[in-house]
N, C-alpha and C positions, 0 to 999 in steps of 0.2 A: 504494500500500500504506500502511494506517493501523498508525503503530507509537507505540502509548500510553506516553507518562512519565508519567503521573500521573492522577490519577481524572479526567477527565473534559478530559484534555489532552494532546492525540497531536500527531505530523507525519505531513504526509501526503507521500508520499514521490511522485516522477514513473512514471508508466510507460515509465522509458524507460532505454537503458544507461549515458548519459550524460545527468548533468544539465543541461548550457546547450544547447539553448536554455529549458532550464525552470528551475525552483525549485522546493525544499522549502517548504512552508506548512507553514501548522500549521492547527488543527483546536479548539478548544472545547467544548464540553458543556455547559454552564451552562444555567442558567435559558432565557439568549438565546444562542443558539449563535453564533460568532463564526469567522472566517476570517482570519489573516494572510497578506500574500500571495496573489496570482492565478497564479503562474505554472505552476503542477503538469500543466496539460494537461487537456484533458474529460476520458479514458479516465480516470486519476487522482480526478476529481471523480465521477466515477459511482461510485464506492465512498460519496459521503455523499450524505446529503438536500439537495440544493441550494435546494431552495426552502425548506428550514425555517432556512437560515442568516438572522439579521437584522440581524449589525452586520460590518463589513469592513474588514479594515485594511490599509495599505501601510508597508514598511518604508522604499519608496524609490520613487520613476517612475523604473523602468529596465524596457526591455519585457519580461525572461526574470521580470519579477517582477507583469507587469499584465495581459499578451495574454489571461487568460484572466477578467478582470471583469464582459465583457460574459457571462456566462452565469449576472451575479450583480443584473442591476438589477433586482430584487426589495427587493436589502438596502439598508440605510442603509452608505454610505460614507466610508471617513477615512483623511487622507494628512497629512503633516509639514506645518504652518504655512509651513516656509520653501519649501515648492516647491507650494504651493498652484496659483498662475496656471501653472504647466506644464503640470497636469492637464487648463485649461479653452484655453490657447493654444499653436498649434502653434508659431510665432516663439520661448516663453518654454520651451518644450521643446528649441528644437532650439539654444538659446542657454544650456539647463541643463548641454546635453551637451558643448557646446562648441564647436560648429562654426562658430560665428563668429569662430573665431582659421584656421579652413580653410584659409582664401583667403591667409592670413599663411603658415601655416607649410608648404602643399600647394599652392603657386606653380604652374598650369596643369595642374593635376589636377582634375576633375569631383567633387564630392561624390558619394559612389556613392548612386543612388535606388532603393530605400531605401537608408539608411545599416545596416540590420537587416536587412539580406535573410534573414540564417539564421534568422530564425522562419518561413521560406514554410515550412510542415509541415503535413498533415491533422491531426494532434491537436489544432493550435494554430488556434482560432477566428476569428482576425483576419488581415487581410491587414498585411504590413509597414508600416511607416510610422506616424504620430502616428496613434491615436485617442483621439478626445476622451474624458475619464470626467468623468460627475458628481459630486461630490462633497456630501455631508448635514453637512461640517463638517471640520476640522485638529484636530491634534492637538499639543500643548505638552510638551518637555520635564516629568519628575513628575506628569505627569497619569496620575490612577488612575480605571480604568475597570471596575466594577463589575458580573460577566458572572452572578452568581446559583449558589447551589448550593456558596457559600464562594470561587468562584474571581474572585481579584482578580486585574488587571496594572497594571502601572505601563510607562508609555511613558518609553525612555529616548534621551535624544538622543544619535548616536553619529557625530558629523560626519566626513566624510574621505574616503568613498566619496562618497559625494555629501553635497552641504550640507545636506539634510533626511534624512537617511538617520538610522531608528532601530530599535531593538531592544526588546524587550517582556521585562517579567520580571515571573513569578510567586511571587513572596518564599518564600510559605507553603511552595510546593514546592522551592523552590530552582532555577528553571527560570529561565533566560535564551535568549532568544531574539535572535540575533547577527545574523542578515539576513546581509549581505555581507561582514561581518567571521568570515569562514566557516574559517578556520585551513589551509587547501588547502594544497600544499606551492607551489604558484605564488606562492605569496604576495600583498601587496594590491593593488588596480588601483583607479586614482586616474587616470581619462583622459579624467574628465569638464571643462569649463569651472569647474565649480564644486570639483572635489575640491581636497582641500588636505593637505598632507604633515602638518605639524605636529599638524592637527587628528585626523587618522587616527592617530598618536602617540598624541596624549594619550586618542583614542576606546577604544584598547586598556587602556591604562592602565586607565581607569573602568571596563571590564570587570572587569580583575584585581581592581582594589579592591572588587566587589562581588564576586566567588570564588562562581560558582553551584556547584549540587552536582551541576545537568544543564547541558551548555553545547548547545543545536538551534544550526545557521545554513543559511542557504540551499541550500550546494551541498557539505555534506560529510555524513554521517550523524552523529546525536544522539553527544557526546562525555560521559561517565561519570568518565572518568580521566583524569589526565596533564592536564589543563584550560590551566594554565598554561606550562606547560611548552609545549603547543601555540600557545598564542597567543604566546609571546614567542620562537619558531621561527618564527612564522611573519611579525610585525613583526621581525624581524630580517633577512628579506630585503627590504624596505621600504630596513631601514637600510645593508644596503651596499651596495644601488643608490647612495643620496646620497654614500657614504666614496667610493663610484668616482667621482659626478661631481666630489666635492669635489677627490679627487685627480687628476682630467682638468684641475682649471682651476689646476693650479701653471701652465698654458698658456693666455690669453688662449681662450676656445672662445663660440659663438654658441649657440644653441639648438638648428640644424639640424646642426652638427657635435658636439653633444654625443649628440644622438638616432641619429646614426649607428652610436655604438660598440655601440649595441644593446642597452639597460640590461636590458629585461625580454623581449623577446619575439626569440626564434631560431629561430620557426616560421611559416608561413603559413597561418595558419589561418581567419584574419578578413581581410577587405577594408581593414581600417580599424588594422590593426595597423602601418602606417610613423607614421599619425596621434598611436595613442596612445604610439610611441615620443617625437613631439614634446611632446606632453602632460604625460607622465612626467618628460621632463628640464625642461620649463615651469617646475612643482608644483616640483623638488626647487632649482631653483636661486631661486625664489621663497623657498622655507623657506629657503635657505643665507643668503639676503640678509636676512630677517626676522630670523636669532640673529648677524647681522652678522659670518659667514663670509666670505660673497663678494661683493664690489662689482661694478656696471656701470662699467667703466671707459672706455667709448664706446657710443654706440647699439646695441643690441641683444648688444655684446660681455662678457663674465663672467668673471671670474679672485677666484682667493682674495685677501683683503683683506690 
């Protein structure tokens, strides 16, 4: 379903009742019609002209946001400079996500093949696992991309979900495009190799200090109101994950007994959710040691400083 913010700039929303394993895109109009995001699903994509799309953009390589590109190599393609080689190498993909701490932190555990099994769906075009996309070029923090018919974007860099993860804003309309900084009440998920606590911090922050008047993100519907107040609800469960580890390590604790206590996930819903508990307490005892919180005090061991 196409739900228009502004002249000639909708989100296209999933056919489906739950967004993951999809994404919200968005949609353009201009001169050259334009596509953020793949993940919406065909059914979804058959409501526009696919083949009149010509330029295409990623907020991130994360699959609930690419599975559906190959129904776009027609267009000219663009992803974040800093996750460029993910796009064209499976090695550089499966080491953006992070599974090369696997073997570390899932000691005689099988990487599950795929690690994505919940895309196997008839909507969704691709079979699980890496595919390769071509890419026509990356995309730079401030870079403004000129789509015709008055509608400018500016690519903004919004690191923390992932290290190339960004967000697209239309000034004139007042429209921000959040990608995965999506205000959910789950709050953020940082379980990739590359995410990082701090920088998801301060990625909100730059939102707030830009204050659009439409906030789109991937997995919640277009917000009008309360903008702020959203987003700093929803960084706020970010940050008392970290107040619990911080106050976990008045006791000397490892990584694998800090991911025990369960900081974000008390459901079984994904294959890969004990992983991204490892992950979570990784990122957050990394950031605690970064504002010089908490020290190693032995190999692999962490207590407050």
């Amino acid at each position: 379903m196409l739900i228009p913010l502004a002249r000639g700039i909708s989100v296209l929303m999933p056919n489906a009742p739950k967004f993951y394993p999809y994404c919200i895109c968005m949609y353009i109009a201009g001169e050259q019609r334009a596509v953020i995001d793949f993940g919406a699903g065909q059914k979804a994509f058959n409501e526009i002209d696919i083949k009149s799309i010509e330029l295409g953009f990623f907020t991130h390589n994360h699959p609930d946001h690419t599975h559906s590109a190959v129904l776009f190599k027609h267009s000219s393609l663009y992803a974040a400079k800093e996750e460029e080689q993910s796009y064209q190498s499976e090695k550089d993909y499966l080491d953006l996500r992070g599974f090369e701490y696997w073997n570390l932190y899932m000691p005689g555990k099988a990487l599950p093949e795929p690690p994505d099994a919940t895309l196997q769906n008839p909507d969704i075009p691709v079979e699980p696992g890496f595919v390769k996309i071509d890419l026509a070029g990356t995309i730079t923090d401030g870079q403004q991309i000129e789509l015709g018919r008055g509608i400018r974007m500016t690519a903004i860099h919004l690191p923390g979900h992932s290290i190339g993860h960004y967000g697209f804003y239309f000034e004139k309309e007042g429209i921000l495009f959040g990608g995965d900084i999506d205000t959910t009440r789950a709050g953020p998920w940082y379980g990739d190799g590359c995410s990082n606590v701090g920088q998801f911090i301060n990625s909100v922050e730059r939102i707030k200090e830009i204050n659009p008047g439409t906030y789109a993100s991937s997995h919640r519907r277009p917000l009008t109101e309360n903008i702020i107040p959203s987003l700093e609800a929803y960084i706020q469960v970010l940050l008392d994950r970290e107040n619990r580890v911080y106050d976990l390590l008045k006791q000397p604790h490892s990584i694998e007994e800090l991911a025990s206590y369960h900081l974000a996930f008390n459901y079984n819903m994904f294959s890969m959710e004990d992983f991204w508990e490892m992950m979570y307490a990784y990122h957050h005892v990394q950031h605690l040691m970064e504002i010089g919180a908490v020290v190693e005090v032995a190999p692999g061991i962490f207590q407050q400083a």
